[in-house]
N, C-alpha and C positions, 0 to 999 in steps of 0.2 A: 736422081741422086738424092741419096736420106740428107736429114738436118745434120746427124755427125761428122757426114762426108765434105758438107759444105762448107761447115763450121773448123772441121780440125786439122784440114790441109791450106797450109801459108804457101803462098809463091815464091817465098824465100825466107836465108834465115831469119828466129827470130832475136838470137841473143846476138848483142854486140861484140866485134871485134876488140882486140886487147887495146889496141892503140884507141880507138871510140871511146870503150868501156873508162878508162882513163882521163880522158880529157872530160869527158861528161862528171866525172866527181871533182874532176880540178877547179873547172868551171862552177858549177852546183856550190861546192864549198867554197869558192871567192867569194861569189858572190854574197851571199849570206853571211860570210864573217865579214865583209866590207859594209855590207847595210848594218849588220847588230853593231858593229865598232863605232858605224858613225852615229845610232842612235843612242850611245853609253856617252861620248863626247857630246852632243847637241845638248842632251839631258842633265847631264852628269858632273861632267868635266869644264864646267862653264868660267869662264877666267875672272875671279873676280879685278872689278876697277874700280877707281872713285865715283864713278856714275854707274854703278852695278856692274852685275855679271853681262858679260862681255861672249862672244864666241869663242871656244880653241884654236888656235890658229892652227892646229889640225884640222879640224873640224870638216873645212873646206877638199885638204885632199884627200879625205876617206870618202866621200863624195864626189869627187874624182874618179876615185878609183872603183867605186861601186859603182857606175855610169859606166867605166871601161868592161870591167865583168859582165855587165847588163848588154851590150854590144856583142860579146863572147854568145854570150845567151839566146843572144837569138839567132846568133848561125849557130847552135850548136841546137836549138827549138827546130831550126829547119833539117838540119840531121838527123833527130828524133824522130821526123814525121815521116822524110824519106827510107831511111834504112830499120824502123823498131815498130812507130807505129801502126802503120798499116798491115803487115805480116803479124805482128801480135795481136791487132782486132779480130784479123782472119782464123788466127791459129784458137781462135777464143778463151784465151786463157788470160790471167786477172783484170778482166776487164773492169770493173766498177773500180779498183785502185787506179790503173792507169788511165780512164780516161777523167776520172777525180784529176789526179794530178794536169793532166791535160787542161783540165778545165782554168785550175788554178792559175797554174801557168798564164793561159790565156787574162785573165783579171790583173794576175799582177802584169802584164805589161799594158792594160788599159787603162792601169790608177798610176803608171810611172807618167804616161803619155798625159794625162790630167796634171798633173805635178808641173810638167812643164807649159803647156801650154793652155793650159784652163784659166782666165784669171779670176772668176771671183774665185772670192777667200775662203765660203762657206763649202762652194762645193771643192775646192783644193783642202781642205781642212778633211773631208770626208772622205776623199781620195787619200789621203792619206796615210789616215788610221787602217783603209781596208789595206792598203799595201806594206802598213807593220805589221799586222795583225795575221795575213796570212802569208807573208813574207816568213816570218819566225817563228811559222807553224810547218813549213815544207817539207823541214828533215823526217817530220811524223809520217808524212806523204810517202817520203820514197821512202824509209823504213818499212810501211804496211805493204807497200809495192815489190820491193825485192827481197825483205825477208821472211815476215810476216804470212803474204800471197805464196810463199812457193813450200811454207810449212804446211801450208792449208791443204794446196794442191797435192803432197806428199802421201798426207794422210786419206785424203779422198782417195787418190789411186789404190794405195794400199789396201784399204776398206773393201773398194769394188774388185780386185783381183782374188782376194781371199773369199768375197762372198762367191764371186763364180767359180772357185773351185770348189765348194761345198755343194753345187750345183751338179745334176745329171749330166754328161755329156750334151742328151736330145736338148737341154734346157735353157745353153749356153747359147745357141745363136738366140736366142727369143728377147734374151737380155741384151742382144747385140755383141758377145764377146765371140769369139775364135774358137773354135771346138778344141782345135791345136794346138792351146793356148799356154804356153812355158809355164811348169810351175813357179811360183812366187817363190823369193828368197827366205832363208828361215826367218827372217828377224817379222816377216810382217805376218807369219802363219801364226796357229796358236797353239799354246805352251806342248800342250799333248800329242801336239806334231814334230815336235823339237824336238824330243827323244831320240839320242844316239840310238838304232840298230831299230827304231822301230818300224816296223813293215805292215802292211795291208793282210798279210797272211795270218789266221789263226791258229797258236799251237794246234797240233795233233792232239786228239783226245786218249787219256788214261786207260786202258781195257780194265784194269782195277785189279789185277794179277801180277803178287811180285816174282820173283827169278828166284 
């Protein structure tokens, strides 16, 4: 079995279900707008008193509620791995985004776990900053992961399908494509192929004699 064959067949699908597909951005964006909410309050929105600034008495249940999301997250991490993950490893397609993301993921629930149960200060201080830090960097993540990674992918395809039609028949398997192989649609050929009525045939030649 070649490296392509190995590589670009998944044991199952690899895109999520409508209902999945949903819950994972429900969740995703809770979470995230519950931890940026609660760090504009902690920072921000400080109450002042007569002995200083004081905490929001919000403060606390947006922190609440970002700890609820965080809960969601990780059955919804264990979802990822069982029904996306692993088929998308397999099928080898955006891998350096998604398992980036993977990674992330994994840190931010190592710096929440520090947060609570770490107690010196220095190293909860440092936990911290890495779980704002790349906490309110995530959206970059899965931007370059679902929209970013499939313009790429687009173009690549497009790229190798057109090259191999400009190729011999004999030349097509060597490259590894399909001799068979369906022409591409117009939009990804080039311009001189676009041509309403244009054909492979060349005019009939002139005998140079008129009637």
């Amino acid at each position: 079995m070649n490296k392509l064959t190995r590589i670009g067949m998944a044991k199952g699908p690899v895109r999520l279900g409508t209902w999945r597909k949903v819950t994972v951005y429900a969740v995703s964006a809770g979470l995230w707008a519950s931890g940026a909410v609660w760090l504009i309050f902690h920072y921000f929105l400080r109450a002042p008193s007569e002995f200083g600034p004081t905490p929001n008495p919000l403060e606390p249940w947006w922190l609440k509620l970002h700890g609820a999301f965080a809960f969601a997250a990780l059955w919804m991490f264990g979802l990822l791995c069982a029904a996306h993950v692993g088929n998308g490893w397999t099928s080898g397609r955006r891998r350096w985004s998604g398992a980036l993301t993977l990674g992330v993921a994994a840190i931010l629930g190592l710096s929440a776990y520090f947060l609570y149960y770490v107690g010196d200060d220095g190293l909860r201080q440092a936990a911290a900053y890495v779980h704002w830090i790349l906490g309110l960097g995530t959206p970059v993540l899965l931007i370059w992961h679902r929209v970013v990674d499939v313009a790429i992918e687009r173009r690549k395809a497009a790229a190798k399908i057109r090259f191999e039609h400009l190729l011999p028949v004999s030349l097509r398997r060597f490259f590894g494509a399909s001799p068979d192989r369906k022409r591409p649609k117009a939009w990804i050929l080039p311009a001189w192929k676009q041509s309403p009525g244009n054909n492979s045939r060349k005019p009939a030649p002139q005998d140079g004699h008129d009637d």
